[in-house]
N, C-alpha and C positions, 0 to 999 in steps of 0.2 A: 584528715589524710590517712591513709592505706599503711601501716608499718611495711616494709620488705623485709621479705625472712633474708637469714643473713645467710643463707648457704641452700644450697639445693637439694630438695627432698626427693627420694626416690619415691615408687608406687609401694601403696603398703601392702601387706599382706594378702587381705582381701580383691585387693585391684590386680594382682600377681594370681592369683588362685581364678577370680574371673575372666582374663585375658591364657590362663592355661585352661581353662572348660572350653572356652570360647575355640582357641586352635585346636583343641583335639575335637569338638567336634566337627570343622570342618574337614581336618584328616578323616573320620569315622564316616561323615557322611561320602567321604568321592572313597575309599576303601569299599564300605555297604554299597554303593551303586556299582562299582569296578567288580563285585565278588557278587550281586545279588545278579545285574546281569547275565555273568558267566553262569551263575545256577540255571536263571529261566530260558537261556540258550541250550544249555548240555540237558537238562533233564523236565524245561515246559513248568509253565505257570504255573500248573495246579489247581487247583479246585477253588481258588479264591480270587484266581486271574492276577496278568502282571502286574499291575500298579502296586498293588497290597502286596505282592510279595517282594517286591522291588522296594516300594518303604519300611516292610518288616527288617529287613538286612540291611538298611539304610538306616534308622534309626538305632537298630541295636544295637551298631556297630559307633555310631556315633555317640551312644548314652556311652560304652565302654571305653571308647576313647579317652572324650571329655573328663569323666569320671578321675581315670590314670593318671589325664596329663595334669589336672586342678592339684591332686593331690601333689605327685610330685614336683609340682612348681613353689609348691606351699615347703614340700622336705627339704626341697636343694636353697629357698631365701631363709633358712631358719636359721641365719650365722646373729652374733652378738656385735659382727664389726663390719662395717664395709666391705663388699668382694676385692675391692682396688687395696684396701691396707693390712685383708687378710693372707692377700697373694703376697705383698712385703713382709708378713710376719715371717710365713712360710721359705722366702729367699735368705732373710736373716737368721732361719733356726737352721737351713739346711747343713750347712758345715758340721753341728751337733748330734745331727741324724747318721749313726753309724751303727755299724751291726756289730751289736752284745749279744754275749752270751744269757742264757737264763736266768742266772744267778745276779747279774750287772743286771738286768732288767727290772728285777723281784727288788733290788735294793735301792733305785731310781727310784719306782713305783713308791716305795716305803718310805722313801726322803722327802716325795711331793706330797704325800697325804698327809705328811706329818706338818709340812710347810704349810698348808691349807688350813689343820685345826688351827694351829697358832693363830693365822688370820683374823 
């Protein structure tokens, strides 16, 4: 028999980075058709006719998309702790977050580093 994992795993990294290629390219490809049309309407196919120019800005636009959104899907899950218990960290520390001067800052700064070697 099968163990059941004991808690629910989100998509890893790679499945996060695949599924943001995947949506930016279809953003990229109906942008490329939406902008490649409006060119071969205002100023004509061209020398290579519309199809090819209508995929050339369809594609292009879709490799750029893709490319943006994989990456930045991959920057925004690069946390250490769940989104659900990083938003509670954040509720809990907010009371602490006030505005110091530079000096209160420089000396915080220099209390945590210090707490850290020790570590």
């Amino acid at each position: 028999m099968a163990a059941v994992p004991s808690r629910h795993e989100g998509p890893s990294v790679w499945q996060k980075m695949k599924m943001g290629a995947l949506m930016g390219g279809g953003v990229g490809l109906t942008i490329g058709f939406i902008f490649g049309s409006w060119s071969i309407i205002r100023g004509g196919a061209g020398p290579r006719g519309a199809m090819a120019t209508l995929s050339q800005y369809m594609l292009s636009s879709a490799a750029t998309f893709s490319f943006f959104l994989a990456i930045g899907s991959v920057i925004r899950t690069d946390a250490m702790i769940a989104p659900h218990l990083q938003a509670a960290q954040l509720q809990m520390l907010a009371p602490a977050l006030t505005v110091r001067t530079k000096a209160e800052g420089f000396q915080l700064m220099r209390a945590r580093w210090a707490a850290e070697r020790q570590r």
